[in-house]
BAVOGU-30735 format. One record per atom (N, C-alpha, C): x, y, z. Coordinates in steps of 0.05 Angstrom, whole numbers, padded with zeros to 5 digits, always signed. Atoms other than C-alpha are relative to their C-alpha. Layout:
N
XYZ
...
//
This chain:
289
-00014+00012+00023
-00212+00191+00219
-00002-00030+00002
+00010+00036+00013
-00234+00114+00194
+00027-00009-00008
-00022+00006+00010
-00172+00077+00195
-00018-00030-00004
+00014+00022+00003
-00197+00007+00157
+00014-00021+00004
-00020+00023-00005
-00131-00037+00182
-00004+00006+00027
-00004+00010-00037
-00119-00060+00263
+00027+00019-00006
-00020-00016-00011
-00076-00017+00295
+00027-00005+00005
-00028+00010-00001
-00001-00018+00294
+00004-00008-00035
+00000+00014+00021
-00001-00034+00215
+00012+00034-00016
-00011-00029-00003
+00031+00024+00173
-00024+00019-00015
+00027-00016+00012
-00037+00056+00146
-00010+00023+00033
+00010-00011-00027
-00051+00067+00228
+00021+00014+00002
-00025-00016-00017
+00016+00094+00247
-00008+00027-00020
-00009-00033+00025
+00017+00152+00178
-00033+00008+00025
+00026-00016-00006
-00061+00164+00202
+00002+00011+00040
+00006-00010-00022
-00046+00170+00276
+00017+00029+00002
-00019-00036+00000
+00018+00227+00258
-00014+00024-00014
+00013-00024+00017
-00029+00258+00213
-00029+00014+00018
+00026-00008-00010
-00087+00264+00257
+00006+00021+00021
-00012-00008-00025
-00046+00287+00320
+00005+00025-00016
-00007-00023+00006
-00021+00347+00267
-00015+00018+00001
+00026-00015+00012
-00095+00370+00238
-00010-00005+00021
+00016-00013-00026
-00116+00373+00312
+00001+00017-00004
-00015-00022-00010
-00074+00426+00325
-00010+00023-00041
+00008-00018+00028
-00090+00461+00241
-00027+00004+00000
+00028-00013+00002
-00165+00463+00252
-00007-00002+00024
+00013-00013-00031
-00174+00468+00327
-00019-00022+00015
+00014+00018-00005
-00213+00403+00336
+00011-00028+00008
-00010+00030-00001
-00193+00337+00364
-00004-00010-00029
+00003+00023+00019
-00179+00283+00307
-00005-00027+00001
+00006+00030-00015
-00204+00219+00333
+00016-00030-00015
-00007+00027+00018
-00169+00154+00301
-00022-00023+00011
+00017+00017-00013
-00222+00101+00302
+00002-00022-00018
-00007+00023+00024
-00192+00029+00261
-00029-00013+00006
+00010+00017+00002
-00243-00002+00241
+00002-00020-00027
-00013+00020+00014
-00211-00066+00213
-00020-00017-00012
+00012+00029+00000
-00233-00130+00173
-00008-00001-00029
+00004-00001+00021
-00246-00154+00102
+00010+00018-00022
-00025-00017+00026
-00186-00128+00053
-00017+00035+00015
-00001-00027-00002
-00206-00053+00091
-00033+00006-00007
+00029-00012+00013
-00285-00054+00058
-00017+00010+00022
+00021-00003-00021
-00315-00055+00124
+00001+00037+00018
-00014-00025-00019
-00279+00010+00154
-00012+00021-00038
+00012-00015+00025
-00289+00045+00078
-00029-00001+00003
+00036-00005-00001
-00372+00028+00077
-00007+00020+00018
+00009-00013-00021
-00376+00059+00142
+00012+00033-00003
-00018-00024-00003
-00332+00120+00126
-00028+00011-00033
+00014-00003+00021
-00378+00122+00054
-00034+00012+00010
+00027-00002-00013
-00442+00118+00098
-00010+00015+00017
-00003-00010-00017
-00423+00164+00142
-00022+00032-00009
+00007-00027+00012
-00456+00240+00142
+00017+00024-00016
-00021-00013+00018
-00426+00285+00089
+00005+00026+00023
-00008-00025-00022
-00405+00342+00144
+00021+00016+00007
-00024-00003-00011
-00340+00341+00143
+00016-00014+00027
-00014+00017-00022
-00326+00301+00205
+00013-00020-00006
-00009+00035+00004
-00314+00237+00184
+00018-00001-00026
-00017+00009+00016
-00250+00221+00145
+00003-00028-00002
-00004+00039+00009
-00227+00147+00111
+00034+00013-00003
-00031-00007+00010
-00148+00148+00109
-00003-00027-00021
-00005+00027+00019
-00157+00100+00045
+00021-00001-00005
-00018+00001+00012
-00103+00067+00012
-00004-00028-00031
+00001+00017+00024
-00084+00023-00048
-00022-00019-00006
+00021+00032-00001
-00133-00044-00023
-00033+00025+00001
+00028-00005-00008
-00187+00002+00002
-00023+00022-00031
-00002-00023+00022
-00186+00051-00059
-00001-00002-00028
-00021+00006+00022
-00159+00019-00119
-00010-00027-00002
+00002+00038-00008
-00158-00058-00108
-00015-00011-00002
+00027+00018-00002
-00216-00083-00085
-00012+00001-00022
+00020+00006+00009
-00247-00059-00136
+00005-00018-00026
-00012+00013+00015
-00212-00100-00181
-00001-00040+00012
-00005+00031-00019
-00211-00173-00123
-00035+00000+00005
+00030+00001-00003
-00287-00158-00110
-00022+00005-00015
+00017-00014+00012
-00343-00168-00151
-00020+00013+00007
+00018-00013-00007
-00387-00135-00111
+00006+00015+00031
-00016-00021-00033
-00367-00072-00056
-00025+00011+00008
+00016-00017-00015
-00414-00040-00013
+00002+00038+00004
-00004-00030+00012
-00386+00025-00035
+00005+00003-00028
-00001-00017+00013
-00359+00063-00092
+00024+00010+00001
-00024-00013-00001
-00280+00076-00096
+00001+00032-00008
-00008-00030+00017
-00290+00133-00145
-00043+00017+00014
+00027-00017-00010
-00372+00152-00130
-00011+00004+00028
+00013+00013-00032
-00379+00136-00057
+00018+00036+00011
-00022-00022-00014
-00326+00195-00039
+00006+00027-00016
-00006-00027+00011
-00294+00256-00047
+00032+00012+00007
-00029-00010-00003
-00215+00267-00052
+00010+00018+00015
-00010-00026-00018
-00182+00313-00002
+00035-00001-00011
-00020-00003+00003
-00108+00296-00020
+00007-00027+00009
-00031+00019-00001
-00050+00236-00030
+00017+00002+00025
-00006+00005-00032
-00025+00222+00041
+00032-00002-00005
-00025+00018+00000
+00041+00172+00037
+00005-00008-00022
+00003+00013+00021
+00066+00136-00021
+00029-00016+00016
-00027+00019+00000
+00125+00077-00006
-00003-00027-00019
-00003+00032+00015
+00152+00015-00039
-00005-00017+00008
+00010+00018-00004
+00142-00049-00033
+00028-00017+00005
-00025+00010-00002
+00209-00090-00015
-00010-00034-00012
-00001+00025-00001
+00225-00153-00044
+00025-00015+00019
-00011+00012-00014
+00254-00207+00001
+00006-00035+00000
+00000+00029+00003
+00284-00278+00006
+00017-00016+00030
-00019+00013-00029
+00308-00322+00071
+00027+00003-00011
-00022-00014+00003
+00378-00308+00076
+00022-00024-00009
-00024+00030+00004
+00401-00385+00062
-00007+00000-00028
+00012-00003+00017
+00361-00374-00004
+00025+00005-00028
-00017-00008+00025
+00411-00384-00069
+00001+00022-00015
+00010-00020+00019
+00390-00322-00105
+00016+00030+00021
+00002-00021-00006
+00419-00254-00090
-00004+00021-00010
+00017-00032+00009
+00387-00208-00138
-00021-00007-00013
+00025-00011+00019
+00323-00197-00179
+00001-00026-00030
-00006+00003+00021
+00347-00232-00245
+00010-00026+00018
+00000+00025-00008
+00374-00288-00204
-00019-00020+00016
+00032+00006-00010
+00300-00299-00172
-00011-00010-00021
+00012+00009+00027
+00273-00301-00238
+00015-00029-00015
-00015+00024+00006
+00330-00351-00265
-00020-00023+00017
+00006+00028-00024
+00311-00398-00205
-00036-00006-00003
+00027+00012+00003
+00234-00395-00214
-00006-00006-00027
-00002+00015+00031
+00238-00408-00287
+00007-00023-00003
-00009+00026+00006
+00277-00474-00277
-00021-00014+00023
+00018+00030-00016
+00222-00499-00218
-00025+00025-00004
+00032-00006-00002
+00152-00466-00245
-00021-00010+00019
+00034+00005-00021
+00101-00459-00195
+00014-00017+00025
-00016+00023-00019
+00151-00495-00144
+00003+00024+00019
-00005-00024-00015
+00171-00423-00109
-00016+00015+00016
+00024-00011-00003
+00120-00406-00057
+00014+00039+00012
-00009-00025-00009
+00120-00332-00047
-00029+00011+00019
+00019+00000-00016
+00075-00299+00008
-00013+00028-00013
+00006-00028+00000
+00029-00237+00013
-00019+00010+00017
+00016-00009-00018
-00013-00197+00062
-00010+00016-00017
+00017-00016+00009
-00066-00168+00031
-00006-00001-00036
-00002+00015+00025
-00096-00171-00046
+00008+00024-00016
-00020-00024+00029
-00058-00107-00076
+00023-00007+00008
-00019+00007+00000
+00004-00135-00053
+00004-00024-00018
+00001+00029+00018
-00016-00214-00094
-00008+00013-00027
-00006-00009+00027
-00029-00176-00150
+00021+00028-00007
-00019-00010+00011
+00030-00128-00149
+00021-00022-00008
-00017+00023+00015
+00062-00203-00155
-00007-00009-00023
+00007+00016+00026
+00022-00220-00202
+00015+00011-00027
-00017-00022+00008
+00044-00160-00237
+00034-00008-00009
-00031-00002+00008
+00117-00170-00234
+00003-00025-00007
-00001+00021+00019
+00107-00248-00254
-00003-00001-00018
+00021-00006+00028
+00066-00225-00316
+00030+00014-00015
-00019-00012+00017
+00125-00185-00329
+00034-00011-00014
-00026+00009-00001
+00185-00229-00313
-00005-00027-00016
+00013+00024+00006
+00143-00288-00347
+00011-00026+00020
-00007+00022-00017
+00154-00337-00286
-00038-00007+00013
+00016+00005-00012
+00105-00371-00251
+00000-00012+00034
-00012+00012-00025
+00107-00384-00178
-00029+00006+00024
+00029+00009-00007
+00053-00401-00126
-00002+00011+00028
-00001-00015-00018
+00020-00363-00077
-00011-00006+00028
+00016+00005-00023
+00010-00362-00005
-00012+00025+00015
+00007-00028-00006
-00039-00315+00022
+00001+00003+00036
-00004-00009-00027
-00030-00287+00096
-00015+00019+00010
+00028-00013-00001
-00080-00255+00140
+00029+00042+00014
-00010-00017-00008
-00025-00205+00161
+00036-00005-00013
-00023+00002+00011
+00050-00184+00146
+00015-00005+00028
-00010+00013-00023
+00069-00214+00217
+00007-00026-00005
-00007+00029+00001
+00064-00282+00209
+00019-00009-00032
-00013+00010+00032
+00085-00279+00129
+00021+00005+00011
-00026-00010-00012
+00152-00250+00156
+00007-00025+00024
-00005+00016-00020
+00147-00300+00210
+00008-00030-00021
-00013+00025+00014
+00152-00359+00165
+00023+00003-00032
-00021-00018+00025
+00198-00313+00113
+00023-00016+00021
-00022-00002-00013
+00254-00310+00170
+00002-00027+00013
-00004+00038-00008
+00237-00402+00192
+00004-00007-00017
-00012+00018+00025
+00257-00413+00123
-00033-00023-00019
+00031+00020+00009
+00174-00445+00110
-00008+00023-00028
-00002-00013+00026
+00171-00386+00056
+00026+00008-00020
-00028+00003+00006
+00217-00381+00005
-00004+00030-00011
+00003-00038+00012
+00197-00303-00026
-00021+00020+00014
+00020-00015-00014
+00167-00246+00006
+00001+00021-00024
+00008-00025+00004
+00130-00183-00021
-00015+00022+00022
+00018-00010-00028
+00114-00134+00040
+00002+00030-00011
-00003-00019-00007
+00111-00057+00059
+00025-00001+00002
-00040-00012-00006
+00183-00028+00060
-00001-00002+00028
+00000-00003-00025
+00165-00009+00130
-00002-00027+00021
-00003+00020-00021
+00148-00076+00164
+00016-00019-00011
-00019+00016+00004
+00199-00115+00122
+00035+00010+00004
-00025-00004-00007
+00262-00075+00127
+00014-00009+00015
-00012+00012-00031
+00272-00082+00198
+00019-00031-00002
-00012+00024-00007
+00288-00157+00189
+00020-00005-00021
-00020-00001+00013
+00331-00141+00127
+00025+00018+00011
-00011-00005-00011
+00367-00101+00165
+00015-00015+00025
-00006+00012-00018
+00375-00140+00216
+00010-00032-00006
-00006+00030+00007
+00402-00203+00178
-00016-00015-00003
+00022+00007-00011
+00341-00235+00190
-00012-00019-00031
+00014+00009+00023
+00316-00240+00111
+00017+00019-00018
-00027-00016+00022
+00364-00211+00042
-00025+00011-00019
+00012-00015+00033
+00326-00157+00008
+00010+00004-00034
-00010-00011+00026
+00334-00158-00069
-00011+00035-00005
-00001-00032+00009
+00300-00090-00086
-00022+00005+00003
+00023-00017+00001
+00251-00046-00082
-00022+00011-00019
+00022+00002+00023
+00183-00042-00126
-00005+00034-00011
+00008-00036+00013
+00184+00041-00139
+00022+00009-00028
-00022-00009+00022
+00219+00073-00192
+00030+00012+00006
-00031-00017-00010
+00272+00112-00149
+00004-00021+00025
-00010+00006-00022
+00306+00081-00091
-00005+00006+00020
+00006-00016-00034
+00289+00091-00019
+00031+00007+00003
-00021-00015-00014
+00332+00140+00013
+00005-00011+00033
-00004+00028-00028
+00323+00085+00077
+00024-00011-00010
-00020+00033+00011
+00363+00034+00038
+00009+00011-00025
-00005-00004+00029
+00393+00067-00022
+00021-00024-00011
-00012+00020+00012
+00434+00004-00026
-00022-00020-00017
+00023+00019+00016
+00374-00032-00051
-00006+00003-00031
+00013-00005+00031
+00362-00030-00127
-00019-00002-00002
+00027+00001+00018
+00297-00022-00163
-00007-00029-00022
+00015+00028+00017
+00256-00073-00190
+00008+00006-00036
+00002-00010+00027
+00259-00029-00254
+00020+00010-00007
-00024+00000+00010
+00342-00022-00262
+00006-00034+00002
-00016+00030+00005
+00347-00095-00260
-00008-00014-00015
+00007+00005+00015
+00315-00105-00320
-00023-00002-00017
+00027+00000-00017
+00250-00086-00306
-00012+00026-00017
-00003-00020+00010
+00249-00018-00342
-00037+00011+00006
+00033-00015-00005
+00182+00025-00323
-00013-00013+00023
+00010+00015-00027
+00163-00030-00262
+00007+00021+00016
+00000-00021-00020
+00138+00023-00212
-00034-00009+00010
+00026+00011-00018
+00083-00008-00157
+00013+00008+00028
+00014-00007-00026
+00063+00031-00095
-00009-00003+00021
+00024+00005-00013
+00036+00020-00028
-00004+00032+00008
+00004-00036-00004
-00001+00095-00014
-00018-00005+00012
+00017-00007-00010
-00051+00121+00028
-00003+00035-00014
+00009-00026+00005
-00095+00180+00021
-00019+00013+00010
+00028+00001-00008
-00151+00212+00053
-00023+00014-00026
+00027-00009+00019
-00222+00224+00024
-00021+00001+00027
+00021-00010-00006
-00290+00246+00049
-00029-00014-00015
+00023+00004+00008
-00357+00228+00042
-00013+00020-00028
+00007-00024+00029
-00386+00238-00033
-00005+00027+00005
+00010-00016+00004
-00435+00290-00016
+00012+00024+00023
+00001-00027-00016
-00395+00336+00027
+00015+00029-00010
-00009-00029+00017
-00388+00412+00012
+00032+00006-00007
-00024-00006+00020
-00337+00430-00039
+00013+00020+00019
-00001-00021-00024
-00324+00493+00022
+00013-00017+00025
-00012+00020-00022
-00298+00430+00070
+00018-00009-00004
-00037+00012+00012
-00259+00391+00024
+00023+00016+00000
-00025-00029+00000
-00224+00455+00006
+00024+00010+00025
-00020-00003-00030
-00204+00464+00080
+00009-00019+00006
-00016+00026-00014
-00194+00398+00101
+00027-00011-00019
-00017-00010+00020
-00149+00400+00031
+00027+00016+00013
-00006-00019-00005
-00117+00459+00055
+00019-00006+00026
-00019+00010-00024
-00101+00438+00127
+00024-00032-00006
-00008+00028+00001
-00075+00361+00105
+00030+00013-00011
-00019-00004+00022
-00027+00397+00054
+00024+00014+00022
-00019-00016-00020
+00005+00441+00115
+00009-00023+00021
-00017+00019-00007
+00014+00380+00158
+00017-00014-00011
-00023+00018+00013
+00046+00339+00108
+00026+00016-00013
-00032-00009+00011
+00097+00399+00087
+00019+00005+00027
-00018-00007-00024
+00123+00398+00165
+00017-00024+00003
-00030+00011-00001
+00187+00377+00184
-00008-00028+00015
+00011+00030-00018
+00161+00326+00242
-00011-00025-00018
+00020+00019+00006
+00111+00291+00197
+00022-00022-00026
-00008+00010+00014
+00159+00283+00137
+00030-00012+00015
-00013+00012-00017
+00210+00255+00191
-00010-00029+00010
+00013+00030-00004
+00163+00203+00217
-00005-00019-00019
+00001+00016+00017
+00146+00178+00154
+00026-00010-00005
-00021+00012+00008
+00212+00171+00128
+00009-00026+00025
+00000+00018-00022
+00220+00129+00195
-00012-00026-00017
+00018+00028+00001
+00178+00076+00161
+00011+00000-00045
-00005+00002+00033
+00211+00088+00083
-00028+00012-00016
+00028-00025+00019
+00149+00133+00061
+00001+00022-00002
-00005-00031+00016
+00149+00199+00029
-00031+00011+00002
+00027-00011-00003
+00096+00250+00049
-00012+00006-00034
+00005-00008+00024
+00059+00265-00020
-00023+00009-00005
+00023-00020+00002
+00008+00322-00022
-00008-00002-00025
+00006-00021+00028
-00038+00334-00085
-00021+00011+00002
+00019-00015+00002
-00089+00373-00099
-00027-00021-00008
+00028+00021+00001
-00166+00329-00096
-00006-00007-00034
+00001+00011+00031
-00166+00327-00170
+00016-00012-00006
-00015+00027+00011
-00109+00297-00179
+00004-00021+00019
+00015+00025-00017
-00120+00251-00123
-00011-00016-00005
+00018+00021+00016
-00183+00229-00163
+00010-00008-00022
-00004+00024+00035
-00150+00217-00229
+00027-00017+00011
-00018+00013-00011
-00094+00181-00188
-00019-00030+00003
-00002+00014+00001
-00137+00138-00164
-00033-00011-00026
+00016+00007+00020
-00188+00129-00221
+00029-00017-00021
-00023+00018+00010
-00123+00106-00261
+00009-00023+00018
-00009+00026-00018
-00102+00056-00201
-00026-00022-00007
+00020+00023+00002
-00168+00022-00207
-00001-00013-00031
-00014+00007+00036
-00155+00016-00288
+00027-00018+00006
-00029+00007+00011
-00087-00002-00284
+00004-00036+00017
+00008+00027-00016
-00107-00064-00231
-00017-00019+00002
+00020+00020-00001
-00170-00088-00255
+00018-00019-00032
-00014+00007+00021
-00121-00094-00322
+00021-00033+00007
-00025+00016-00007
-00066-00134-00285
-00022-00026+00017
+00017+00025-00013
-00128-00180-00250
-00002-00011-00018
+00010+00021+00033
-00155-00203-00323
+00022-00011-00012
-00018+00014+00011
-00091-00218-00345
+00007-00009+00013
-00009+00028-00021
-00078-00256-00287
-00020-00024+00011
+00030+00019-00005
-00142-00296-00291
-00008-00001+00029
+00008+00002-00027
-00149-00277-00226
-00041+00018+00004
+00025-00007+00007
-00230-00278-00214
-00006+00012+00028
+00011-00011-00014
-00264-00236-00170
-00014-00013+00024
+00015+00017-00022
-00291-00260-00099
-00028+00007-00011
//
């Protein structure tokens, strides 16, 4: 299994509980093998390039899947032709966050405040489906505010909680912790329903926001050309780990929700993600590397 983030990140943790399950469902070791670097493309090519056999899985997600192909004008794969859907992994939110000395304590008072200092508000992000789910919710809140990009959600969090950033956008899972911990004041959460982590947290989309619903998900896929007779099983087994009690335990550990579907709707899941983000790039004049 091709994990395309460094280890310890929450793409590795879902893929190492899922691998450890589908040992034990098809009888075969599951190997986790990250191979990190460049927004995820480098770990995807290799998972694309791989032999269609069934061995070799990609735990893609949003950047590797979706994203890129919207930040890159030119991939070395194929989001939608390169592969072959097995099933929707994880799905969690995205937390918004602000230092805790930070005037603002909700959503609508964020917006207030970057409306009176345009482009003055730096907000951070790890990774480029996170800078354009901001872009996204700027486009929507009509503010403008200026971005700093981070090679990881360590250090953005690190200068979130020294007061050197003034807004975060992260993973639920590696930003909670420090909202919990006093550390940084979550306003709310980017999904449509509430995490059952934090149900104190409101939604991006009851605070004025109405239909604002942005994702971070994983999912695995397979090499295009491998037998429809593989996917089916590897389908088959993924769907029985992710309805066990352990797995949907660990995730919730990290504010993620197991979410099985069936490889077809997998593909029109993410055939719509790559639509719905190359949409939110052009309207954000954001140009392609």
């Amino acid at each position: 299994m091709i994990v395309p983030f460094p280890p310890g990140g929450v793409t590795d943790v879902m893929s190492r509980a899922v691998a450890a399950r589908l040992s034990g469902e098809i009888g075969q070791p599951v190997v986790v093998e990250n191979r990190a670097g460049a927004s995820g493309i480098i770990g995807a090519e290799a998972a694309a390039k791989s032999p269609p056999d069934g061995y070799t899985l990609l735990m893609g997600n949003i950047s590797t899947l979706a994203v890129n192909a919207a930040m890159f004008a030119k991939l070395p794969y194929d989001p939608v032709a390169s592969f072959a859907p097995v099933s929707m992994v994880a799905i969690q939110p995205l937390l918004v966050a602000v230092h805790p000395s930070a005037p603002v304590q909700s959503i609508p008072e964020l917006v207030s405040m970057a409306k009176s200092k345009p482009g003055q508000l730096s907000y951070g992000t790890a990774g480029s489906s996170i800078h354009l789910a901001v872009e996204f919710f700027s486009s929507a809140a009509g503010i403008r505010m200026n971005h700093v990009p981070y090679k990881g959600s360590a250090p953005a969090i690190t200068d979130l909680i020294g007061g050197q950033l003034q807004v975060l956008f992260d993973p639920f899972s590696t930003l909670y912790p420090q909202v919990r911990a006093g550390k940084a004041r979550g306003l709310a959460v980017t999904t449509e329903r509430r995490s059952p982590v934090a149900p104190e947290l409101p939604t991006v989309s009851e605070l004025g926001f109405k239909g604002f619903d942005v994702s971070s998900w994983q999912g695995l896929v397979v090499p295009a050309a491998t037998p429809k007779e593989l996917v089916e099983r590897l389908h088959r087994e993924t769907v029985k780990v992710l309805a066990s009690a352990e797995i949907k335990e660990q995730f919730a550990k990290h504010g993620a929700e197991a979410a099985p579907t069936t490889p077809e709707k997998f593909g029109e899941y993410i055939r719509g993600e790559i639509a719905r983000w190359q949409k939110v790039a052009r309207d954000a004049g954001v140009k392609p590397e």
